[in-house]
C-alpha positions as CSV (number, residue, x, y, z in Angstrom):
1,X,51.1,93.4,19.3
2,X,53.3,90.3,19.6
3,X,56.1,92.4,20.4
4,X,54.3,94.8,23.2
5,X,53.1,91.9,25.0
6,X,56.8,90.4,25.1
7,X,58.0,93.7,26.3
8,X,55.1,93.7,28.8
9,X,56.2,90.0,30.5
10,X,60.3,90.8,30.4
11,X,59.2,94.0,32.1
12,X,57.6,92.6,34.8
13,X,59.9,89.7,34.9
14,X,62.5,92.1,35.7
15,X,60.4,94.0,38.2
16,X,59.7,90.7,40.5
17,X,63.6,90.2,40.6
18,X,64.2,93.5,41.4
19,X,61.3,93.0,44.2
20,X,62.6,89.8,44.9
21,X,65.9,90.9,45.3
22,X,64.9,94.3,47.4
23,X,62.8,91.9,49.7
24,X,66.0,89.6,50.0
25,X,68.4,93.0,51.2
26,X,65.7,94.3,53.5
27,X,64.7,90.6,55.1
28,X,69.1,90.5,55.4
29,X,69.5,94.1,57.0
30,X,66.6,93.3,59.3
31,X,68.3,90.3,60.8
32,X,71.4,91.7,61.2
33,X,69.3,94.7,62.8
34,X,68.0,91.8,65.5
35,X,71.4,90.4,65.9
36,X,72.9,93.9,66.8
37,X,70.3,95.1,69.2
38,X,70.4,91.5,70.9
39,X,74.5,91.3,70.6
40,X,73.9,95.2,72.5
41,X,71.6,94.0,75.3
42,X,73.4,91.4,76.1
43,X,76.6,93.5,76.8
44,X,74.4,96.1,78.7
45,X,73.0,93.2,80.8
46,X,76.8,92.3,81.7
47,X,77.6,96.0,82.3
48,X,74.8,96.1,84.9
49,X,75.3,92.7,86.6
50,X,79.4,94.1,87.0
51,X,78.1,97.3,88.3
52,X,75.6,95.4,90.7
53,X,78.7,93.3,92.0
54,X,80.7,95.7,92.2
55,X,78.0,97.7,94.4
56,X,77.6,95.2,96.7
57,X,81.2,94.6,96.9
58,X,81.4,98.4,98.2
59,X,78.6,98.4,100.3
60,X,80.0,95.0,102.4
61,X,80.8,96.5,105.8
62,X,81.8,93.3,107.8
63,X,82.4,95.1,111.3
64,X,78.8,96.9,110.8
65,X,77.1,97.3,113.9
66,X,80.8,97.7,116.5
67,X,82.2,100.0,117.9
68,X,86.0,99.8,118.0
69,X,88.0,101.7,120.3
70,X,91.4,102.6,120.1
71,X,93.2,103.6,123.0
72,X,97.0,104.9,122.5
73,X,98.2,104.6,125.7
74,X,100.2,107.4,127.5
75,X,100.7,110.9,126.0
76,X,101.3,114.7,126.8
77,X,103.6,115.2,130.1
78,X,103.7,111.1,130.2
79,X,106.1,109.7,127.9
80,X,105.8,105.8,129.0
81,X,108.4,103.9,128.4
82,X,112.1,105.3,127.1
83,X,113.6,103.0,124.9
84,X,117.1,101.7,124.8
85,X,117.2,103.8,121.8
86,X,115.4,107.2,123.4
87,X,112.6,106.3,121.7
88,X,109.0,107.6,123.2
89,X,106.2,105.2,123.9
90,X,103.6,107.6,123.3
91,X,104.8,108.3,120.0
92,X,105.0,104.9,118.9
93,X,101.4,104.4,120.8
94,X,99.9,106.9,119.0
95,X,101.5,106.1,115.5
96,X,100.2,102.6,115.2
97,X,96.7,103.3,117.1
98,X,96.8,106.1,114.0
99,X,97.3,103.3,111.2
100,X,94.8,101.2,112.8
101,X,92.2,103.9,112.7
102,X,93.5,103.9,108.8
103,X,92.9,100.5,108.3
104,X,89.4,99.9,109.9
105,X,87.9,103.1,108.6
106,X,86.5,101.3,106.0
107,X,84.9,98.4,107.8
108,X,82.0,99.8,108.6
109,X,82.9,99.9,112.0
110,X,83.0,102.9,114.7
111,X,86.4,103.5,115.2
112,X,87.3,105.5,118.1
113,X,90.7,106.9,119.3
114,X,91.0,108.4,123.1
115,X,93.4,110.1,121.9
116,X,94.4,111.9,118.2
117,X,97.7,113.8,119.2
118,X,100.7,114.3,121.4
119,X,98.4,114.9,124.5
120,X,97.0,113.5,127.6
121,X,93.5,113.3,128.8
122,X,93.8,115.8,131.6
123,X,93.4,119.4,132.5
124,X,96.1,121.4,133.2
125,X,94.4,122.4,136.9
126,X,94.3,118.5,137.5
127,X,95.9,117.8,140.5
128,X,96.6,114.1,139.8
129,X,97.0,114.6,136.0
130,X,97.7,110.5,135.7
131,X,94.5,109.8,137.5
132,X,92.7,112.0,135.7
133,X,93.7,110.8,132.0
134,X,92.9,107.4,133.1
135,X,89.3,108.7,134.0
136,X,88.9,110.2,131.0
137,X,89.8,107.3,128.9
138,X,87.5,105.3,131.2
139,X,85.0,108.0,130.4
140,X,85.4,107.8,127.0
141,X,85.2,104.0,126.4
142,X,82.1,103.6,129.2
143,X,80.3,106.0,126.9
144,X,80.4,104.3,123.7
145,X,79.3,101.2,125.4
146,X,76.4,103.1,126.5
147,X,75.5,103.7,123.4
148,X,76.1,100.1,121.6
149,X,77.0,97.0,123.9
150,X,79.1,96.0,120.6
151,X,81.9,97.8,122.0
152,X,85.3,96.5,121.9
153,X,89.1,98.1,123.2
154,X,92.2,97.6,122.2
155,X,94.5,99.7,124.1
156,X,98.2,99.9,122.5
157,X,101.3,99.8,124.8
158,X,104.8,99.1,124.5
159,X,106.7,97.4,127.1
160,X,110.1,97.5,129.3
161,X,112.4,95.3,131.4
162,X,115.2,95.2,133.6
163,X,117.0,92.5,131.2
164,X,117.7,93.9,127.8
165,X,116.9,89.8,126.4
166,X,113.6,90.0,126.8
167,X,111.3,90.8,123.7
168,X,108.0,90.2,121.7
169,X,104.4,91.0,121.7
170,X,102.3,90.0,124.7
171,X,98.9,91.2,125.3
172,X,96.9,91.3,129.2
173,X,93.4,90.9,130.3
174,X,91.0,91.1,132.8
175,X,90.3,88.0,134.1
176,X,86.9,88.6,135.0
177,X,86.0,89.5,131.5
178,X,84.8,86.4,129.0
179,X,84.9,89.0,126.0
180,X,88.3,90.5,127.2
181,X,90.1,86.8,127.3
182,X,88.9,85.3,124.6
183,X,90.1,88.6,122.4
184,X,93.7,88.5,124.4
185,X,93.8,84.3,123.3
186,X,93.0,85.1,119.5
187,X,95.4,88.3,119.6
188,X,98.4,86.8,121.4
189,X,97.7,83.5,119.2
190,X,98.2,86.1,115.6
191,X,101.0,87.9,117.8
192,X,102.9,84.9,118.1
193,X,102.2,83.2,114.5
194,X,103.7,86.7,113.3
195,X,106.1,88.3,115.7
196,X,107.3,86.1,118.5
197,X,107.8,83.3,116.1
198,X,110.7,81.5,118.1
199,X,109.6,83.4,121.1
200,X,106.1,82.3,121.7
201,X,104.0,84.5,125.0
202,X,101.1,83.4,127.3
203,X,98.1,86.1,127.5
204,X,99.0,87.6,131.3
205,X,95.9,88.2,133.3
206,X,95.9,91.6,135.0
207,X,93.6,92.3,138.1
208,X,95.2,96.2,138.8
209,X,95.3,98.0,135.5
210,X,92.7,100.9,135.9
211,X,91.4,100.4,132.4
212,X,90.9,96.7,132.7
213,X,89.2,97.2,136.1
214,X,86.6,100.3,134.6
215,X,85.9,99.6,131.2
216,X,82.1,97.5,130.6
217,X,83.1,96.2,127.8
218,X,86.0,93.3,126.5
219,X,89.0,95.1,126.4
220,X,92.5,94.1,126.1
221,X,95.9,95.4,126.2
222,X,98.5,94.6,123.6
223,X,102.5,95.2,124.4
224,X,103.6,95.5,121.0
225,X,107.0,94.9,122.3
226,X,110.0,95.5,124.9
227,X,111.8,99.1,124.0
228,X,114.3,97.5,126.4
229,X,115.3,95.4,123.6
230,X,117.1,96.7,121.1
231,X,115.9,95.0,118.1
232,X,112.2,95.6,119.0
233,X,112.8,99.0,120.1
234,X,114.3,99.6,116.6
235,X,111.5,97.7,114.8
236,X,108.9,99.7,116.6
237,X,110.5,102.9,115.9
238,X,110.1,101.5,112.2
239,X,107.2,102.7,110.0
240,X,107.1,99.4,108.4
241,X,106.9,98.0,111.2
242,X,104.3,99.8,112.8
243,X,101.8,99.0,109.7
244,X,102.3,95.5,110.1
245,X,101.9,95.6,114.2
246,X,98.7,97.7,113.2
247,X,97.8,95.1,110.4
248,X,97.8,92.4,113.0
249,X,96.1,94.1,115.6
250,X,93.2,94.5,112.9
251,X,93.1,90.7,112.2
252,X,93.0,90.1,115.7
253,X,90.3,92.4,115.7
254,X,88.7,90.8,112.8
255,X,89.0,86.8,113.8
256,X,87.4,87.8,117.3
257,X,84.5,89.6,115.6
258,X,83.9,87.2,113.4
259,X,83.1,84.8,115.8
């Protein structure tokens, strides 16, 4: 009987460490249940807040609300200006107005061009085909200030003189606008930080250009250079260059938006 009840208590001895020890594993592979789930909602909590910034990096449109028109100058039957090198203004118009486009595509901006290709704004029955292109630009411009008074132009030209020294960047204005000069002062003041380093220009007030006399809204013209010149005639026949005239142009743009 002695024996039994002996057998009886190591039996259950051993049961509560086996219990015990069961109750130690499980209390263990609980906690390191918690510490996974936690250590996994942490990182999901850092995955969202990454994809939340990153959102609202995408969604931040800082020319929201404008409309920014582009205006290549010259085009079709009108070449502008030849350059000492044969270059065509209208191509090189129409080249950097294009990267600008590509640039402030993603602002959140409206970004018209008045022009897309190697044409002009006229019909072929037009009698005064100049006339009419400048109409039409005019047309075009008046139109999207109808529809939001945010409405800024840049219209891009290249330059020429009767001395082959003369060179830089310089960009005209309407005098009569307040929007118009204060965008030619910030432009010409990025212009000349940039490209007329040792060769610094004055805005130049215009009172005859057609587009600066019948467009509503602040617009500017910007002379990216003198194809007279040889050097800028070769840099503005430069792809390189053109990007960085049309980078410009867009801070320009930006600084005089911002304020």
């Amino acid at each position: 009987m002695t024996n039994i009840i002996n057998w009886m208590k190591t039996s259950f001895t051993n049961m509560y460490e086996i219990l015990k020890r069961n109750i130690k594993i499980e209390a263990v592979m609980a906690f390191l249940l918690l510490m996974s789930i936690t250590m996994i909602a942490c990182n999901m909590e850092k995955i969202v807040e990454s994809d939340n910034k990153e959102t609202k990096k995408q969604e931040h449109k800082p020319f929201s609300g404008y409309t920014i028109v582009i205006d290549p100058g010259h085009g079709g039957i009108d070449p502008g200006k030849i350059g000492i090198n044969d270059a065509l203004e209208k191509n090189i118009n129409l080249s950097i107005s294009l990267y600008i486009e590509e640039i402030l595509k993603n602002t959140g901006a409206k970004v018209v061009l008045t022009r897309e290709s190697d044409t002009g704004l006229y019909q072929e029955s037009d009698g005064n085909k100049k006339r009419a292109d400048m109409e039409k630009r005019c047309e075009i411009i008046n139109k999207e200030y109808l529809e939001n008074e945010k409405t800024i132009v840049v219209s891009v030209h290249q330059n020429s003189f009767t001395s082959e020294n003369v060179k830089g960047a310089q960009v005209f204005y309407y005098r009569n606008s307040a929007g118009g000069t204060e965008l030619a002062k910030i432009m010409q003041a990025i212009l000349n930080d940039n490209i007329n380093i040792n060769n610094k220009k004055e805005i130049k007030e215009n009172t005859s250009y057609y587009m600066l006399l019948h467009t509503k809204c602040p617009t500017i013209i910007v002379e990216c250079g003198f194809l007279s010149n040889w050097d800028d005639a070769n840099n503005l026949s430069s792809d390189d260059y053109q990007k960085r005239m049309a980078g410009l142009i867009c801070k320009g743009i930006e600084e005089y938006l911002k304020k």
